[in-house]
ZASELUM-437507 format. One record per residue: x, y, z of N, C-alpha, C, O, CB in turn; residue in one letter. Coordinates in steps of 0.001 Angstrom, whole numbers, padded with zeros to 6 digits, always signed. Glycine has a CB too. Layout:
N
XYZXYZXYZXYZXYZA/...
***
This chain:
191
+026800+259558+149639+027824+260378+150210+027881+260181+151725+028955+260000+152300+027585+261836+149859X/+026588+260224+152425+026416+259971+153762+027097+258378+153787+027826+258261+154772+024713+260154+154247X/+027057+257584+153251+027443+256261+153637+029176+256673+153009+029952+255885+153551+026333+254756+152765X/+029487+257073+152621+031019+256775+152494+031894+257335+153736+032993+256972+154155+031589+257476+151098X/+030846+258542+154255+031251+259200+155386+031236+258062+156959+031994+257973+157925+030136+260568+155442X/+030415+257599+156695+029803+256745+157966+031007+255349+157668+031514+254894+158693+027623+256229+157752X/+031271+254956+156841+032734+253879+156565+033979+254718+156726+034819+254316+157531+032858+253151+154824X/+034236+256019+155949+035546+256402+157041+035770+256655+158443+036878+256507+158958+036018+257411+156761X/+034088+257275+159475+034690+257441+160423+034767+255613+161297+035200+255466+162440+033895+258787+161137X/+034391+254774+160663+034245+253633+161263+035532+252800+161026+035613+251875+161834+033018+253005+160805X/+036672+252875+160051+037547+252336+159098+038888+253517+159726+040046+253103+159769+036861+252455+157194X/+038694+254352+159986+040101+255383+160611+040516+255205+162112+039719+254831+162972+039708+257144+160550X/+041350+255395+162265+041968+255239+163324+040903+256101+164293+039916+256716+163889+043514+255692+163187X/+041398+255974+165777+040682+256684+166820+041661+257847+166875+041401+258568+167839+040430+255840+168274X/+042459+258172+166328+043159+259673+166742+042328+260421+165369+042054+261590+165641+045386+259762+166687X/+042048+260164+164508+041666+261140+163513+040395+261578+164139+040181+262773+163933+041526+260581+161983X/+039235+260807+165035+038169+261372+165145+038288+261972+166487+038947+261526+167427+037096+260527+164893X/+037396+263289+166450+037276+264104+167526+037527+263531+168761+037540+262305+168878+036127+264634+167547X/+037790+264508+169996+037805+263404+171070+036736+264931+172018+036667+266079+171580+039957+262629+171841X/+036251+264567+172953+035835+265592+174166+036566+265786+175136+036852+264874+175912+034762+265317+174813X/+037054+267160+175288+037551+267591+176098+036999+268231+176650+036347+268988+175931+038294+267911+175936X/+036752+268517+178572+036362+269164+178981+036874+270488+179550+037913+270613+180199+035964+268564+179398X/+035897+271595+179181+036804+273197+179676+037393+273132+180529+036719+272813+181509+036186+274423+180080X/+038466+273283+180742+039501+273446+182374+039996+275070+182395+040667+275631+183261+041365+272202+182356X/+039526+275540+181346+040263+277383+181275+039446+277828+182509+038423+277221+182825+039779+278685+179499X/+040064+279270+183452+039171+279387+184442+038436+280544+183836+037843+281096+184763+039769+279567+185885X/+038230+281091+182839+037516+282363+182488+036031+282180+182174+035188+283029+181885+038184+283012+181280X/+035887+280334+182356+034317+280303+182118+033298+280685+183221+032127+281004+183019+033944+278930+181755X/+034024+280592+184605+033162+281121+185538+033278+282060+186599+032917+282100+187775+032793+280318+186002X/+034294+283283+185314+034442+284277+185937+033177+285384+186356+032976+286071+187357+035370+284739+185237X/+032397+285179+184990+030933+286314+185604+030107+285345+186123+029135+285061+185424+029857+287336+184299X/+030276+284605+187452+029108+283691+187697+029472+284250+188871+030641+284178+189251+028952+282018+187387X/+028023+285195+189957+028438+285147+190943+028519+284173+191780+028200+283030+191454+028094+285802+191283X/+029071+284565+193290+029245+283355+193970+027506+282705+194336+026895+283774+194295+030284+283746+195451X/+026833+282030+194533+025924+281509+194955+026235+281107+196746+027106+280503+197372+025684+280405+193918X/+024991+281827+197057+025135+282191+198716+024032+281016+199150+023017+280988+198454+024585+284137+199288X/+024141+279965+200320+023152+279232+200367+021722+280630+201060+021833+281855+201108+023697+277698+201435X/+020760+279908+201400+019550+280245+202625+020031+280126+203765+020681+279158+204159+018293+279354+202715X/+019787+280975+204308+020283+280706+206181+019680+281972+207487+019939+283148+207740+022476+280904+206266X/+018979+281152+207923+018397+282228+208951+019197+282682+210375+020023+281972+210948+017013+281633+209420X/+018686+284262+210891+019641+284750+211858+018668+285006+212552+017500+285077+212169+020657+285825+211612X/+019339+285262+214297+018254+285887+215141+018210+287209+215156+019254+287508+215734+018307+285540+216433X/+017756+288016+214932+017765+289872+214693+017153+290000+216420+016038+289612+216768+016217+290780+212961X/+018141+290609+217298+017786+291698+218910+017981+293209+218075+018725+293523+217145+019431+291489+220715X/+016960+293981+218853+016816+295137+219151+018296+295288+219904+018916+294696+220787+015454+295392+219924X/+018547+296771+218768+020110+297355+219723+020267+297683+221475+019617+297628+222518+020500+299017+219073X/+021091+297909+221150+021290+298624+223156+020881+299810+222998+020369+300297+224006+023076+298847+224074X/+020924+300486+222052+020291+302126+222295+018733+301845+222062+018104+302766+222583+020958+303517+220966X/+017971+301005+221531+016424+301230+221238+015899+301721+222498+016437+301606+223599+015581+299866+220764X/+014477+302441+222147+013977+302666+223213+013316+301748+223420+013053+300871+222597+013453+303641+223351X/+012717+301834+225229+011463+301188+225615+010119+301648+224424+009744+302810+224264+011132+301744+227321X/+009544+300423+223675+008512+300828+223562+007488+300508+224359+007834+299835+225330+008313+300684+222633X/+006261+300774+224283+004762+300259+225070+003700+300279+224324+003405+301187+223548+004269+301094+226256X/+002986+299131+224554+002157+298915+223523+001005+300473+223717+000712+301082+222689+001398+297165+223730X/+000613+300823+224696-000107+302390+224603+000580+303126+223715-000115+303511+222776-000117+303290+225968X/+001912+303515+223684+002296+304069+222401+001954+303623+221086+002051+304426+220158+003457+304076+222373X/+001519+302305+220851+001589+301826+219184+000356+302000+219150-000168+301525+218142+002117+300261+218594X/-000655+302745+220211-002168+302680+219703-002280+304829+219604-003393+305318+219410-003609+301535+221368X/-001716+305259+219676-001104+306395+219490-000609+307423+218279+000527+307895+218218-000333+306107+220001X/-001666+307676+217338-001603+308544+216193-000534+309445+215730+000253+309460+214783-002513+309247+216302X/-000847+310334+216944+000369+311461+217479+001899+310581+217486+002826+310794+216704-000046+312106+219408X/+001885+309961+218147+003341+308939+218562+004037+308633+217134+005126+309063+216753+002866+307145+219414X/+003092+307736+216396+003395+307384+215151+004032+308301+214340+004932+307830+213644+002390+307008+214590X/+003769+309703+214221+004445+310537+213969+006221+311204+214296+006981+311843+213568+003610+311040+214249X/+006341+310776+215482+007589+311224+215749+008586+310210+215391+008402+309297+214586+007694+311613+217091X/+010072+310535+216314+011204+309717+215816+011676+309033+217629+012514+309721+218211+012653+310954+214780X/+011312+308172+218153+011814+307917+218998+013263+307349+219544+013596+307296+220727+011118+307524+219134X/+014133+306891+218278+015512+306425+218355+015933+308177+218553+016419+308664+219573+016200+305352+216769X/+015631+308830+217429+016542+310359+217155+015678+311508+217572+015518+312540+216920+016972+310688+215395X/+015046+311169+218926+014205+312866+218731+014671+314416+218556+014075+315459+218288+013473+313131+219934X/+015956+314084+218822+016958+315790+218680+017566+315626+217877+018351+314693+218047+018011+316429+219733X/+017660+316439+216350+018553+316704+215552+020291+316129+215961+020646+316250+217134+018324+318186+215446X/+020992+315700+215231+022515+315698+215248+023305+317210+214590+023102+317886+213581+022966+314286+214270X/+023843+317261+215224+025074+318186+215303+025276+318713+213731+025162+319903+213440+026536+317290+215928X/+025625+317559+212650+025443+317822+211566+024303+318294+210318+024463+318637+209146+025848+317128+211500X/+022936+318107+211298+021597+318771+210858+021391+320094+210805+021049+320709+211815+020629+318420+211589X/+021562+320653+209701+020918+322093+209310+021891+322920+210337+021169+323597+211070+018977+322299+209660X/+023268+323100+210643+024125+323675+211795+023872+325574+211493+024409+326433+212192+026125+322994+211579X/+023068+325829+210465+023410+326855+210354+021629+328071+211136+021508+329258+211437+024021+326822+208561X/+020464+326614+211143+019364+327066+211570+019385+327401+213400+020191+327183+214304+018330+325964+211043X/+017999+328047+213297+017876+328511+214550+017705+326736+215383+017516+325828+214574+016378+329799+214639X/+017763+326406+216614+017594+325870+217514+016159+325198+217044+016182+324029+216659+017776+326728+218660X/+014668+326065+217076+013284+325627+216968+013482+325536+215553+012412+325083+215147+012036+326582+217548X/+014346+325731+214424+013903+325440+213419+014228+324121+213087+013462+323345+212516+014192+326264+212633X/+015883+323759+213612+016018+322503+213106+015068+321297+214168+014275+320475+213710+017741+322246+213034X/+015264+321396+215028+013676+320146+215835+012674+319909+215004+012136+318836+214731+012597+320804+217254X/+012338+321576+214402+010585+321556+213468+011334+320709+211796+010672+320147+210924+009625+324119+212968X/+012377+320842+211820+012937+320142+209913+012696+318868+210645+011648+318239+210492+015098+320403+208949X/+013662+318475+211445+013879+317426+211679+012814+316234+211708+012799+315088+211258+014432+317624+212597X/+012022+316946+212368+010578+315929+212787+009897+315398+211353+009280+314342+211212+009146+317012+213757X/+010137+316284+210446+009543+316710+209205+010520+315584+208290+009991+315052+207315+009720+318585+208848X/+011518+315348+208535+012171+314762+207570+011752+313405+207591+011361+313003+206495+013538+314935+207671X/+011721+312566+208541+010898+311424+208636+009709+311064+209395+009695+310099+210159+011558+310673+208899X/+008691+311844+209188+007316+311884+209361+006904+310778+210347+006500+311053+211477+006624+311755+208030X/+007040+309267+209795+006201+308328+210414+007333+307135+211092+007110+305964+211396+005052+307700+209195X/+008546+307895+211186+009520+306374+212052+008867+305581+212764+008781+304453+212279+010656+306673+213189X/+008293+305759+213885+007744+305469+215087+006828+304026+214564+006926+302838+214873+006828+306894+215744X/+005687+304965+213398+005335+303745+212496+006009+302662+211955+006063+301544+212466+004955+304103+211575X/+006674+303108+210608+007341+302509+210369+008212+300871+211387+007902+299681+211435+007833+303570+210016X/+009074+301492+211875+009543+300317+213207+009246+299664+214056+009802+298660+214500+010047+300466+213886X/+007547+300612+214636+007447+299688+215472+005842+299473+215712+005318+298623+216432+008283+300048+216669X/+005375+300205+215129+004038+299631+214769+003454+298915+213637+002471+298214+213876+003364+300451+214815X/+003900+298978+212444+003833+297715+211790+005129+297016+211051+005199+296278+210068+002816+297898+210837X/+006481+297753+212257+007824+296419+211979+007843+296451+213654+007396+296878+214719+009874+296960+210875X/+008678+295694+212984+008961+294715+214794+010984+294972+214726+011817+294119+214421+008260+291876+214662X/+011223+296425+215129+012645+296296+215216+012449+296683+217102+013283+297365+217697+013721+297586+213939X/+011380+296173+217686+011990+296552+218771+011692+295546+219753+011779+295571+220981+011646+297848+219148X/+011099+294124+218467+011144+293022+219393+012591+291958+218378+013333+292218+217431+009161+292164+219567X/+012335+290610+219372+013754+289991+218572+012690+289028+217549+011488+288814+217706+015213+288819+219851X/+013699+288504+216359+012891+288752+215399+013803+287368+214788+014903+287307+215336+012802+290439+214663X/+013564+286282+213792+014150+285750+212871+014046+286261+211373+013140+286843+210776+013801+284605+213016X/+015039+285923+211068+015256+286469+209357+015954+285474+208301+017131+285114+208286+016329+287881+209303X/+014936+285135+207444+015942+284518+206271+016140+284836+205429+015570+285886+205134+015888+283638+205802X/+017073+284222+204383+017285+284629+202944+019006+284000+202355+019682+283149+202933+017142+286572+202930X/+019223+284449+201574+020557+284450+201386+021711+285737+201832+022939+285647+201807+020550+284228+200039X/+021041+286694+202155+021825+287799+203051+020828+288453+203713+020232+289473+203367+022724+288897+202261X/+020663+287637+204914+019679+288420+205823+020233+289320+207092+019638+289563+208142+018717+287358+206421X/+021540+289736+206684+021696+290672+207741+022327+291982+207023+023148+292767+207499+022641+290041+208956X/+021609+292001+205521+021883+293233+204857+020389+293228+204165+019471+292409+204198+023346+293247+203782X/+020598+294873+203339+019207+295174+202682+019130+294437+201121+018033+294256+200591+019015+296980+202542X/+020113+294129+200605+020085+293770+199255+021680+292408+198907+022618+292116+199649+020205+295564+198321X/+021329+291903+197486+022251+290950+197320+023473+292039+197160+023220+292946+196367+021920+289852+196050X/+024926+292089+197878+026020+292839+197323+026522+292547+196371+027458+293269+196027+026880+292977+197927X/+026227+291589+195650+026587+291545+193840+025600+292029+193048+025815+292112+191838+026795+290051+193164X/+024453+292398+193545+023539+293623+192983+022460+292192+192123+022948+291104+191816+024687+295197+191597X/+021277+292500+191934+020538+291522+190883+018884+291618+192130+018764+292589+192877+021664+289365+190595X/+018119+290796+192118+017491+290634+192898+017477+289813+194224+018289+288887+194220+016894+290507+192325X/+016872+289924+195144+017293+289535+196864+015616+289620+197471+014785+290513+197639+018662+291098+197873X/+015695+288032+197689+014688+287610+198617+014449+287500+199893+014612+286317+200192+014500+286810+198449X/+014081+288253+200998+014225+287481+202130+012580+287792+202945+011518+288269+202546+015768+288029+203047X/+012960+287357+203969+011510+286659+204757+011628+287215+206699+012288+286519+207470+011668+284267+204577X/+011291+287805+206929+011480+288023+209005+010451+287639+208979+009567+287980+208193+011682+289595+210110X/+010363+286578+210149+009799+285711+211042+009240+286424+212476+010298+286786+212991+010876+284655+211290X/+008155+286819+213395+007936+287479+214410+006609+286981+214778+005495+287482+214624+008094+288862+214214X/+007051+285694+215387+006234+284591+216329+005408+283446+215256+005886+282322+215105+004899+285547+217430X/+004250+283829+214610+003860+283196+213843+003782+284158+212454+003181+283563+211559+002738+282599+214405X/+004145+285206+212151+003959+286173+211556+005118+286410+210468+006284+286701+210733+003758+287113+212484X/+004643+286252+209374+005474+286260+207855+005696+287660+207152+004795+288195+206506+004591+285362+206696X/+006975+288234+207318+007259+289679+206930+008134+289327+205395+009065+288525+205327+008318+290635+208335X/+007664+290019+204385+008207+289626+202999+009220+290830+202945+008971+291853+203583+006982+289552+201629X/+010185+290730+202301+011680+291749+201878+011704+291585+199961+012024+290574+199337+013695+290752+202831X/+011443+292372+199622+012169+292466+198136+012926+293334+197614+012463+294307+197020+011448+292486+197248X/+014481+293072+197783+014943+294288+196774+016023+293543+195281+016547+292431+195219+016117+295613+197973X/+016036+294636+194295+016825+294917+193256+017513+295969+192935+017010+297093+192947+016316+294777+192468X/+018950+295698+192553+019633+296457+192630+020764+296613+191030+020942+295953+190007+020125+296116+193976X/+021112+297451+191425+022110+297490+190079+022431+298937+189739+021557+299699+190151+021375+296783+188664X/+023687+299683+188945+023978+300591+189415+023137+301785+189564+023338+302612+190453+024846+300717+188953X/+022044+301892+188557+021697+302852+188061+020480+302811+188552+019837+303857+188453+021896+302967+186824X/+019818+301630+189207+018668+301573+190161+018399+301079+191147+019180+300172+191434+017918+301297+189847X/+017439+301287+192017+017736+300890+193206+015928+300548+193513+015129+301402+193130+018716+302154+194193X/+015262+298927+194398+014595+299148+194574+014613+297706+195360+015088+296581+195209+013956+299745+193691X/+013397+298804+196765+013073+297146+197518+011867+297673+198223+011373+298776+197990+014454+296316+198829X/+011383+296731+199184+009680+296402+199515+009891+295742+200324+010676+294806+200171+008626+295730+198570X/+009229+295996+201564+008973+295355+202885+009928+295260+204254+010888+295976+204542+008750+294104+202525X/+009644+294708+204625+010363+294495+206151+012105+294323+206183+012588+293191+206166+009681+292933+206858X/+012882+295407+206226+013863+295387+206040+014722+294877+207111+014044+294444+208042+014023+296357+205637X/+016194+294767+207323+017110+293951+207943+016593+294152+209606+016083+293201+210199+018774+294454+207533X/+016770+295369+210211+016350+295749+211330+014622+295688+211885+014260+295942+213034+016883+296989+211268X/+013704+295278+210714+012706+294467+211602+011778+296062+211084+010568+296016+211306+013221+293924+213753X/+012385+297543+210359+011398+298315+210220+011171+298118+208771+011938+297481+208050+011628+299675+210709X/+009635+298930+208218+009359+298631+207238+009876+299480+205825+010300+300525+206318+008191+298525+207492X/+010027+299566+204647+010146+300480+203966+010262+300459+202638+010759+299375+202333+010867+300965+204361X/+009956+301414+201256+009961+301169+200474+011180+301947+199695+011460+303050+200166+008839+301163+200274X/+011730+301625+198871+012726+302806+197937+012404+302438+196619+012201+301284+196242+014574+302736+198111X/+012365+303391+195973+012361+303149+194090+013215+304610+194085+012764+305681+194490+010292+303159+192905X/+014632+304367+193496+015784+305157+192767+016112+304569+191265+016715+303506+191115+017203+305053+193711X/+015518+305605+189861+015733+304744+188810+016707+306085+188398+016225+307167+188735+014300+304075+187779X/+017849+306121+187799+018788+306655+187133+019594+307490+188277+020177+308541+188009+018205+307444+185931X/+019570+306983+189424+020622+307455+190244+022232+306984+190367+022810+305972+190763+020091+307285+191376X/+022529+307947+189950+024196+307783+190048+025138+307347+191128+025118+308106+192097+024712+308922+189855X/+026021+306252+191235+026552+306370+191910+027716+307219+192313+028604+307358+191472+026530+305644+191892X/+027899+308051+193956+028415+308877+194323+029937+308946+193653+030145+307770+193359+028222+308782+195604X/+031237+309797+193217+032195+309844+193239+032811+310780+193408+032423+311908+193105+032413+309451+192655X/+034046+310476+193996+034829+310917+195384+035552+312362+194057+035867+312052+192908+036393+309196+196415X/+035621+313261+194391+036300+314453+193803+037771+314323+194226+038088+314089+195393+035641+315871+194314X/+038639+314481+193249+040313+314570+193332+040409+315757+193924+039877+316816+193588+041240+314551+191905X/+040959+315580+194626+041987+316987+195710+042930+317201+194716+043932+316487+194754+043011+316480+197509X/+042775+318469+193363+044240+318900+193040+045311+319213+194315+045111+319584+195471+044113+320265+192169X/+046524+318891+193569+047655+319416+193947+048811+320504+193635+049229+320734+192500+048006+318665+193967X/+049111+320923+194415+050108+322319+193983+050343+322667+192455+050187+323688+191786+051703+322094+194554X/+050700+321633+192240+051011+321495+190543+050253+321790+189317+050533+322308+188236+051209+320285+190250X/+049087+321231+189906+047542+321068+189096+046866+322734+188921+046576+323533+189812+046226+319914+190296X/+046780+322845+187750+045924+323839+187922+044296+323642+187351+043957+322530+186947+046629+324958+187286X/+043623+324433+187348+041887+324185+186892+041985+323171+185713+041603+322011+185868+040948+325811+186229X/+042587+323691+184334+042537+323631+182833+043027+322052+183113+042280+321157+182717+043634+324871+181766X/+044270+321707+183789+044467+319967+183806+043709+319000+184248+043837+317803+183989+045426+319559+184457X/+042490+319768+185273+041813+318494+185755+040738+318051+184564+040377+318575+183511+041002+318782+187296X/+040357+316615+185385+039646+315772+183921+038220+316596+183932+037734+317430+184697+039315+313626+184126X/+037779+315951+182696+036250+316029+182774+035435+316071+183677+034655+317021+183745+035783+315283+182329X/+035419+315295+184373+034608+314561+185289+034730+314797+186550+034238+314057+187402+034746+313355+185187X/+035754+316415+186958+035962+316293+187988+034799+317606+188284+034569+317980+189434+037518+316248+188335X/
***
């Protein structure tokens, strides 16, 4: 049977047997994200950073405070006394000082690589490698992302350090402003 098969396709014309065509539809590489090369940037300390000094980074106490934000913003706790919001405030991020500039370097200039090294994560969400450079000194970045979680490790875009793990966090959505028309019972579910 195999040999009678192997004499027709050898004995028939070339239009009866298959031919290869290659995909030209564009829907095959619609879920492919784009592929970003490697490319390194120079990261400066902003115009607002402060002076640091190295006597400060040997400084326990120091490590503790917030030296970019030492006074609450306007929008912090507006409803507390004066000494209460300074005392939240300080409280809300414990170790900045650390963090940035005693074991990150956002307040010297700094190289950074990766495939998006002047953000915290890949913006098509998946995992994101990158690397800051600070003289001879190798700072590792890992994050992953995706909607419902969120997570990264190490020396982030601005040169400070930090960790996040968010697993079943929602992303935010914006509430509809009914209108005149609208009453409670019409809005959706979800609002």
């Amino acid at each position: 049977m195999f040999f009678l098969a192997g004499v027709f396709l050898l004995l028939c014309p070339r239009e009866a047997s298959a031919k290869f065509v290659p995909e030209t539809h564009t829907m095959v590489r619609t879920n492919v994200a784009q592929r970003t090369s490697w490319r390194t940037v120079e990261i400066k300390p902003g115009p607002r950073a402060p002076k640091i000094h190295f006597y400060n980074k040997l400084n326990p106490i120091w490590w503790l405070k917030n030296s970019d934000d030492p006074k609450p913003p306007d929008w912090y706790r507006p409803t507390d006394t004066a000494k209460h919001r300074r005392m939240m405030w300080s409280f809300r991020n414990p170790l900045h000082n650390f963090n940035f500039y005693v074991i990150g370097v956002a307040d010297k200039t700094f190289h950074r690589s990766g495939r998006y090294p002047k953000q915290n994560s890949d913006p098509n969400g998946g995992w994101d490698f990158e690397a800051a450079r600070y003289k001879f000194i190798w700072l590792p970045f890992v994050s992953y992302h995706r909607p419902n979680f969120d997570f990264y490790f190490g020396w982030r875009n601005h040169g400070n350090f930090g960790i996040k793990f968010n697993a079943g966090a929602k992303p935010s959505v914006e509430k509809k402003e009914s209108t005149a028309g609208d009453s409670e019972g019409q809005q959706g579910a979800g609002d």
